[in-house]
N, CA, C and O atoms as CSV, one atom per row, in Angstrom:
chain,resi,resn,atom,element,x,y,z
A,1,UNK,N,N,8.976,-13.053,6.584
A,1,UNK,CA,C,8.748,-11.879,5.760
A,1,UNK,C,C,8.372,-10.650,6.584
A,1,UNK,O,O,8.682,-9.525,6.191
A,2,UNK,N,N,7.607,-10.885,7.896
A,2,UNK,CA,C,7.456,-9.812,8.558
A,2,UNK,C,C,8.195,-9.038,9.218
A,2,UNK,O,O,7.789,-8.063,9.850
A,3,UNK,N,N,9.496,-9.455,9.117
A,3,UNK,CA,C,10.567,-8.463,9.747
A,3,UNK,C,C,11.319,-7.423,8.711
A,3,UNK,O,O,12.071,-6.517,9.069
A,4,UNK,N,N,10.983,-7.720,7.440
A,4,UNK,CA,C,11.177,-7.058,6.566
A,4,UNK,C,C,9.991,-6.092,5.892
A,4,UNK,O,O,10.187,-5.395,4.896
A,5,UNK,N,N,9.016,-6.157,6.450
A,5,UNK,CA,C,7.767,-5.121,6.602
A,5,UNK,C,C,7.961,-4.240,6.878
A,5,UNK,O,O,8.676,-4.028,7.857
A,6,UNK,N,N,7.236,-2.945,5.907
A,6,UNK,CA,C,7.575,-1.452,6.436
A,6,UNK,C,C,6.465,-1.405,7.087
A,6,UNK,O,O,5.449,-1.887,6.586
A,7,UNK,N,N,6.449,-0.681,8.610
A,7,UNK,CA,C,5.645,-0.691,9.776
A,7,UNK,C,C,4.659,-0.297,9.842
A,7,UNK,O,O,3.772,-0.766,10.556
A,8,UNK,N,N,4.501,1.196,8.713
A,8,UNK,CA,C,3.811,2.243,8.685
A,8,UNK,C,C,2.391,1.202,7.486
A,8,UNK,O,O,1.186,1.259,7.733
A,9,UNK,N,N,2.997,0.372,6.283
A,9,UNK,CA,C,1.712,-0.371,5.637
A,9,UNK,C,C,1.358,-1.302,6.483
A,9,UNK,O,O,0.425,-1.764,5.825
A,10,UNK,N,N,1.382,-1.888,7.365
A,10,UNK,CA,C,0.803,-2.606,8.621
A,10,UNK,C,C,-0.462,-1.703,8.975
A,10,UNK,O,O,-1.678,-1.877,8.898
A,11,UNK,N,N,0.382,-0.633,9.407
A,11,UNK,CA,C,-0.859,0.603,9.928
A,11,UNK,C,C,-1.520,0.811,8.903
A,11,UNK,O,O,-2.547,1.360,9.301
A,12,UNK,N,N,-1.541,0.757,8.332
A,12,UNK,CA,C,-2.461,1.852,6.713
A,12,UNK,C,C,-3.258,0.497,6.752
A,12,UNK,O,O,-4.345,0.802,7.244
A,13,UNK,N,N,-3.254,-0.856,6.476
A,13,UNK,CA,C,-3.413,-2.507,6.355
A,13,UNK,C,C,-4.906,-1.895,7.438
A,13,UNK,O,O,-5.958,-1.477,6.954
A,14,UNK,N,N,-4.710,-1.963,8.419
A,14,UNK,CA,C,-5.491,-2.206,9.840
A,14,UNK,C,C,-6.502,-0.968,9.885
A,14,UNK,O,O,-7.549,-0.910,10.530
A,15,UNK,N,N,-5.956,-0.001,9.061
A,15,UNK,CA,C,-7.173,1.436,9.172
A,15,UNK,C,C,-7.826,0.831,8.053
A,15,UNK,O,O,-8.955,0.631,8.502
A,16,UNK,N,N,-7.815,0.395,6.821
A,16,UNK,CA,C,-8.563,0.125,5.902
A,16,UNK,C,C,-9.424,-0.980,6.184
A,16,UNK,O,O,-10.506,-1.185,5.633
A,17,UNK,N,N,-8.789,-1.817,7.240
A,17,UNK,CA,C,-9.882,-3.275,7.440
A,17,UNK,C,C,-10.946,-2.415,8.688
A,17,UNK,O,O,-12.061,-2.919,8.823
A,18,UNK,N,N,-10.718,-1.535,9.309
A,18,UNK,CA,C,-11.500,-0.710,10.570
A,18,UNK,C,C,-12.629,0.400,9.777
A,18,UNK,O,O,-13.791,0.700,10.051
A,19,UNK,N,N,-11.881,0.752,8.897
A,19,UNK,CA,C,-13.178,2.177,8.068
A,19,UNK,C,C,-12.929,1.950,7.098
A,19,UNK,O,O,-12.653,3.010,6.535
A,20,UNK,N,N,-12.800,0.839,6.208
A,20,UNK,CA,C,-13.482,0.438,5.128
A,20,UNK,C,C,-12.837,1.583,3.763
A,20,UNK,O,O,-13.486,1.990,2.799
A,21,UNK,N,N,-11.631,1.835,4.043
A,21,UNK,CA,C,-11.388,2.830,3.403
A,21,UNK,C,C,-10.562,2.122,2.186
A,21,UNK,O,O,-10.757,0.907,2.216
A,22,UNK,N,N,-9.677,2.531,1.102
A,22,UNK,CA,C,-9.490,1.951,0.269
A,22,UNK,C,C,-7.316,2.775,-0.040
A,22,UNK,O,O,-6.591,3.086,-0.986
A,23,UNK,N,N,-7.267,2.741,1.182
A,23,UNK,CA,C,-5.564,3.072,0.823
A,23,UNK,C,C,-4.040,2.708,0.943
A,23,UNK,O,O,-2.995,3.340,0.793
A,24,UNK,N,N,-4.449,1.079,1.363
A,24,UNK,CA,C,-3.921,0.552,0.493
A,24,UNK,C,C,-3.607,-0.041,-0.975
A,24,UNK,O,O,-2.472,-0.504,-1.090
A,25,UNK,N,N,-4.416,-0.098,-2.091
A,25,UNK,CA,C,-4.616,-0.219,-3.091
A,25,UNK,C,C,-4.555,1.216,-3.988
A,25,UNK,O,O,-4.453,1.202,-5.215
A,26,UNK,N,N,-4.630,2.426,-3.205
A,26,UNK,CA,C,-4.427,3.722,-3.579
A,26,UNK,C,C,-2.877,3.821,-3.490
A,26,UNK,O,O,-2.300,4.455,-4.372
A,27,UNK,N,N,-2.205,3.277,-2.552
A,27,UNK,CA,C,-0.964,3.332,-2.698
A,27,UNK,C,C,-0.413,2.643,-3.289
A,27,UNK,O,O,0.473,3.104,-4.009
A,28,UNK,N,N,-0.647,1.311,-3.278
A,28,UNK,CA,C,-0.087,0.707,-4.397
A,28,UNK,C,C,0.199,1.292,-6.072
A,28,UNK,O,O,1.256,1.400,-6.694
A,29,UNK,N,N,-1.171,1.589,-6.454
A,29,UNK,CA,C,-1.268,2.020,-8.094
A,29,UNK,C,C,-0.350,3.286,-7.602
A,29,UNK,O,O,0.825,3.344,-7.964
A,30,UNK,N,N,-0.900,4.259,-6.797
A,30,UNK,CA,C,0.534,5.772,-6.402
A,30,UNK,C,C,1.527,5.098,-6.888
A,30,UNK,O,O,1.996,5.367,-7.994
A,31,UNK,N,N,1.973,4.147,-6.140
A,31,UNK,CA,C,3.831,3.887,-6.122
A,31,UNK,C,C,3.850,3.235,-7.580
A,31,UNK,O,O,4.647,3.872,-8.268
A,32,UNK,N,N,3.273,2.220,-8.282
A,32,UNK,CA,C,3.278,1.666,-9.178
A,32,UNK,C,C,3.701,2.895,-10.559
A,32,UNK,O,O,4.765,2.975,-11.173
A,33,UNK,N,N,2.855,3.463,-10.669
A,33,UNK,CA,C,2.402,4.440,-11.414
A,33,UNK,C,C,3.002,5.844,-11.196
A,33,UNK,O,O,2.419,6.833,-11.639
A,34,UNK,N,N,4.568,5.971,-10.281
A,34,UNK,CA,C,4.654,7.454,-9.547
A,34,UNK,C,C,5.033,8.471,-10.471
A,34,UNK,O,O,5.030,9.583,-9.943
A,35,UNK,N,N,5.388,8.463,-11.779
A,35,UNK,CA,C,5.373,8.906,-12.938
A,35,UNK,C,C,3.713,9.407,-14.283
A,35,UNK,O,O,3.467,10.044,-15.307
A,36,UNK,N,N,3.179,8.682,-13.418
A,36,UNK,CA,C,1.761,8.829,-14.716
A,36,UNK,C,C,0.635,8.561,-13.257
A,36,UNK,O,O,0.407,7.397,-12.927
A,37,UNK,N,N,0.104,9.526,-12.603
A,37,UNK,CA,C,-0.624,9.593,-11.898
A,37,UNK,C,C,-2.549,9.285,-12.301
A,37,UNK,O,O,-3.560,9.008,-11.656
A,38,UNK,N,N,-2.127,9.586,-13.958
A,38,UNK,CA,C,-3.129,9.274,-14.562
A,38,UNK,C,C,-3.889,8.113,-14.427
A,38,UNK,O,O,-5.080,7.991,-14.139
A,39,UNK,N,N,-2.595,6.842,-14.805
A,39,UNK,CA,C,-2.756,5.746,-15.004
A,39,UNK,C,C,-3.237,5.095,-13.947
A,39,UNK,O,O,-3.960,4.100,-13.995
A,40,UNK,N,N,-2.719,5.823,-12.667
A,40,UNK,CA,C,-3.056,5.482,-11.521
A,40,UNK,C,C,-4.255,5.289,-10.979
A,40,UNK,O,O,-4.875,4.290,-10.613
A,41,UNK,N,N,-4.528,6.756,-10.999
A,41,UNK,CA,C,-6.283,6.669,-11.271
A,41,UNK,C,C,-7.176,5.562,-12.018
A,41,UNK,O,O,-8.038,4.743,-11.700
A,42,UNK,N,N,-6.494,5.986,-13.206
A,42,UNK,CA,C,-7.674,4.497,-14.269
A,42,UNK,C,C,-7.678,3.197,-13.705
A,42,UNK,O,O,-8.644,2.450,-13.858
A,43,UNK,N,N,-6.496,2.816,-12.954
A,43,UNK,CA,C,-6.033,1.672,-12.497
A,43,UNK,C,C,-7.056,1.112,-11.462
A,43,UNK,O,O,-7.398,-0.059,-11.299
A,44,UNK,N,N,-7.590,2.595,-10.591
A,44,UNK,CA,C,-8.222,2.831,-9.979
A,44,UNK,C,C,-9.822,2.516,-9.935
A,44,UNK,O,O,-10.559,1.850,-9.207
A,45,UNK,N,N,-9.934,3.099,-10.755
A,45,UNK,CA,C,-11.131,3.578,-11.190
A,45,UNK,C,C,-11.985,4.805,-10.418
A,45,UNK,O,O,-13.062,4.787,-9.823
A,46,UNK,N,N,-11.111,5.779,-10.671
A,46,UNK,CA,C,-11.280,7.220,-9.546
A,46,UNK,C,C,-10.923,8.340,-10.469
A,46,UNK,O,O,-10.355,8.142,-11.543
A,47,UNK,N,N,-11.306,9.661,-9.979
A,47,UNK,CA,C,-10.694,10.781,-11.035
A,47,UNK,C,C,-8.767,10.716,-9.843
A,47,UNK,O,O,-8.316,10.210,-8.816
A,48,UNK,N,N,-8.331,11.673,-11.054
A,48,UNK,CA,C,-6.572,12.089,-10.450
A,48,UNK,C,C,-6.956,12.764,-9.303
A,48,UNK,O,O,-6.194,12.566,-8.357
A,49,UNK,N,N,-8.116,13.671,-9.030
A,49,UNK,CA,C,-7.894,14.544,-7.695
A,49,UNK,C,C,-8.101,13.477,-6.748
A,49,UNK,O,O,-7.377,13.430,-5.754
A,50,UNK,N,N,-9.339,12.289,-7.001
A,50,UNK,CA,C,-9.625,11.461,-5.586
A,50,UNK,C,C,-8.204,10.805,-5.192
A,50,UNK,O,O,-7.879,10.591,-4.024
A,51,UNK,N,N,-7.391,10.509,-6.322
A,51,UNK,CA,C,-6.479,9.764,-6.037
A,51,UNK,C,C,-5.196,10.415,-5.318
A,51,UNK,O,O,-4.521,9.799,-4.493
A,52,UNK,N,N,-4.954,11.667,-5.709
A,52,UNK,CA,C,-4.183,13.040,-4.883
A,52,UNK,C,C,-4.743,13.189,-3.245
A,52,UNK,O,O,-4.086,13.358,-2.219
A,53,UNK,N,N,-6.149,13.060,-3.433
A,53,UNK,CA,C,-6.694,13.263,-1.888
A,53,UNK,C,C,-6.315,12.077,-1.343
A,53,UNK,O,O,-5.329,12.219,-0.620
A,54,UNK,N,N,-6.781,10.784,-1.421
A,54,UNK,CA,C,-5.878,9.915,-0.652
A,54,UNK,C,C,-4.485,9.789,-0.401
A,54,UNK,O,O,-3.996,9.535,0.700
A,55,UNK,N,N,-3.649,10.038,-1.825
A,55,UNK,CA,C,-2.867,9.917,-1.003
A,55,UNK,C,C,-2.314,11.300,-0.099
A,55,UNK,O,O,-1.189,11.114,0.364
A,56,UNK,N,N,-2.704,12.169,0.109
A,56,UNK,CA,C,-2.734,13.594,1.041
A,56,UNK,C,C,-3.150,12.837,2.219
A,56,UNK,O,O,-2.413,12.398,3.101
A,57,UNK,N,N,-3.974,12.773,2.160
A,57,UNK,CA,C,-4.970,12.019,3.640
A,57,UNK,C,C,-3.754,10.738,4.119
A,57,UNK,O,O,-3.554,10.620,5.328
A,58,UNK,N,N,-3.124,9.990,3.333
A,58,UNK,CA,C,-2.075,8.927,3.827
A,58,UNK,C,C,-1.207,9.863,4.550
A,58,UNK,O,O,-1.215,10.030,5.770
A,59,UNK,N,N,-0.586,10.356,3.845
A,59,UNK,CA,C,0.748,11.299,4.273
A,59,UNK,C,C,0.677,11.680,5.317
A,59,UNK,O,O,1.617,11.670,6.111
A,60,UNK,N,N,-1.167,12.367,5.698
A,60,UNK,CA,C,-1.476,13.470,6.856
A,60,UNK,C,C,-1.537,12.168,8.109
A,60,UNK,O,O,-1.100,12.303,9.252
A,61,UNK,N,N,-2.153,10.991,7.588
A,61,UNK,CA,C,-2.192,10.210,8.890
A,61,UNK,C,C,-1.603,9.916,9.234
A,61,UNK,O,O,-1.406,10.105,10.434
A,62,UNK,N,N,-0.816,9.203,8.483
A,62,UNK,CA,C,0.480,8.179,8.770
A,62,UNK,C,C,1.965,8.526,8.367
A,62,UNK,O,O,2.902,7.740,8.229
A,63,UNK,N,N,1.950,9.863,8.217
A,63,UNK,CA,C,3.504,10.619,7.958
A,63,UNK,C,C,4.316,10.112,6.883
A,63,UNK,O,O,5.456,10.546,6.718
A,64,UNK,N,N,3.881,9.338,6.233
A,64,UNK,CA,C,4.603,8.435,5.045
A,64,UNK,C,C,5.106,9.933,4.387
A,64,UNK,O,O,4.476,10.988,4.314
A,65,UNK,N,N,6.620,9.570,3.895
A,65,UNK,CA,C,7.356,10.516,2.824
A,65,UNK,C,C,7.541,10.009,1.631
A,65,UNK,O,O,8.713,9.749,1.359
A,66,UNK,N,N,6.952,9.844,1.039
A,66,UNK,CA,C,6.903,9.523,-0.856
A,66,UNK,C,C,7.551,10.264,-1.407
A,66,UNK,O,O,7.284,10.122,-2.600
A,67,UNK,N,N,8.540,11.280,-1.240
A,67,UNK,CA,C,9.230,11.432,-2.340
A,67,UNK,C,C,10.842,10.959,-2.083
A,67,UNK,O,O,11.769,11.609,-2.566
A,68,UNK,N,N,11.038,9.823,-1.314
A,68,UNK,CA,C,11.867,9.292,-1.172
A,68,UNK,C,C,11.810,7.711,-1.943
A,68,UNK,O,O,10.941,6.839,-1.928
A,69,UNK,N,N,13.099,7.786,-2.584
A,69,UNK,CA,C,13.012,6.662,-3.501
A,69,UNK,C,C,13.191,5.257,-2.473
A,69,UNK,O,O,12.286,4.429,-2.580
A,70,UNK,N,N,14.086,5.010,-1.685
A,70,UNK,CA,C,14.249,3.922,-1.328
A,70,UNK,C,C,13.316,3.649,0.027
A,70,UNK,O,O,13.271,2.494,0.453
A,71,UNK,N,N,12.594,4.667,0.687
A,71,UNK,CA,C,10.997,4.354,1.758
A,71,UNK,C,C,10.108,3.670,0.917
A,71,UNK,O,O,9.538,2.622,1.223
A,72,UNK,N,N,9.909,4.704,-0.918
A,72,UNK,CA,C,8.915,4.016,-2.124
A,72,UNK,C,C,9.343,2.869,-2.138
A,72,UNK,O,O,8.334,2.163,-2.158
A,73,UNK,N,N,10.598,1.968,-2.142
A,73,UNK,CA,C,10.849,0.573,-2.557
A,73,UNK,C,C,10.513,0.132,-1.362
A,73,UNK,O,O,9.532,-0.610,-1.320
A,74,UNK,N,N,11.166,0.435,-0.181
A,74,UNK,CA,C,10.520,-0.664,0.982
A,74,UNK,C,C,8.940,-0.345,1.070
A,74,UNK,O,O,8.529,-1.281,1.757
A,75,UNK,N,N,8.057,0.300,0.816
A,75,UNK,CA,C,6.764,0.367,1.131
A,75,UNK,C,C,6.126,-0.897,-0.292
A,75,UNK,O,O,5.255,-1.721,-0.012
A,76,UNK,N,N,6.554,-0.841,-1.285
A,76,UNK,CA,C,6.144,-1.487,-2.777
A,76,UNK,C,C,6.808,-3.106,-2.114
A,76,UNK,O,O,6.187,-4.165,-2.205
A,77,UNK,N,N,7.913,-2.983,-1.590
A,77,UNK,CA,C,8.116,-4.476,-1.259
A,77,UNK,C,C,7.152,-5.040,0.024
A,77,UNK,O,O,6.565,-6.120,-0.021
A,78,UNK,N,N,7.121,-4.460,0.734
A,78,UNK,CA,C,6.021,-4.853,1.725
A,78,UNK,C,C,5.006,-5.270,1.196
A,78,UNK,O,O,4.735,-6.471,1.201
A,79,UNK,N,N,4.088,-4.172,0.518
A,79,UNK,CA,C,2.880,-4.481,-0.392
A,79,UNK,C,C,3.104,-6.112,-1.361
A,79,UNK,O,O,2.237,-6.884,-1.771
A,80,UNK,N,N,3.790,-6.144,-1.415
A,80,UNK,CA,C,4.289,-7.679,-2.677
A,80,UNK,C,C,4.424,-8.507,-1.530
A,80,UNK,O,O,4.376,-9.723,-1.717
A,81,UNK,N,N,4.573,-8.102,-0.456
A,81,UNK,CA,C,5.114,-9.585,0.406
A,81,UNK,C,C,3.395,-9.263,1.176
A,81,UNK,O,O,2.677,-10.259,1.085
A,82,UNK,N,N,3.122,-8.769,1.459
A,82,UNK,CA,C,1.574,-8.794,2.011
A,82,UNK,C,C,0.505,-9.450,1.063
A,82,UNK,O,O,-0.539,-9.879,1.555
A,83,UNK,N,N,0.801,-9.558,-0.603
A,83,UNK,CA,C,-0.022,-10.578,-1.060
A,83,UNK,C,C,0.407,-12.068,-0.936
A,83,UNK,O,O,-0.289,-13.046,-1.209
A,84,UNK,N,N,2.007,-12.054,-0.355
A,84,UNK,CA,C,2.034,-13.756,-0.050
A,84,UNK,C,C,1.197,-14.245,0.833
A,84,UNK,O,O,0.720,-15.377,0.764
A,85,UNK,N,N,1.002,-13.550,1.581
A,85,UNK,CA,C,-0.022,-14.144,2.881
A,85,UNK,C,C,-0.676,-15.128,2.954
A,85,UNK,O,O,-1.331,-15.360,3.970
């Protein structure tokens, strides 16, 4: 499964286990939810701006482009194959 891993949630994986930060699971509900940002949030349990600032802060670290549909599917499939683990 790991050769079919997008490289960049590896990285995002390894900053969240180092500073305790929470963006992978911010991206997940993002991509889940990329239509109702709302839901995202609730999903969350965060207001819409915290959830806008992370994912800003993703983008700024790790260059991820989200408004590309098929990077969004390989990043959402990674995430699904990272809970087989």
């Amino acid at each position: 499964l790991y050769d079919f891993f997008h490289p960049t949630v590896t990285e995002i994986a390894e900053y969240d286990r180092n500073n305790n930060s929470e963006f992978i699971p911010t991206l997940e509900a993002y991509l889940t939810y990329v239509d109702n940002p709302s839901e995202a949030a609730k999903n969350l349990n965060v207001h819409k701006n915290t959830l806008f600032y992370r994912i800003n802060k993703i983008k700024e670290l790790f260059g991820l482009i989200l408004n590309d549909g098929y990077e969004r599917a390989k990043i959402l499939t990674t995430l699904s194959f990272m809970k087989l683990k």
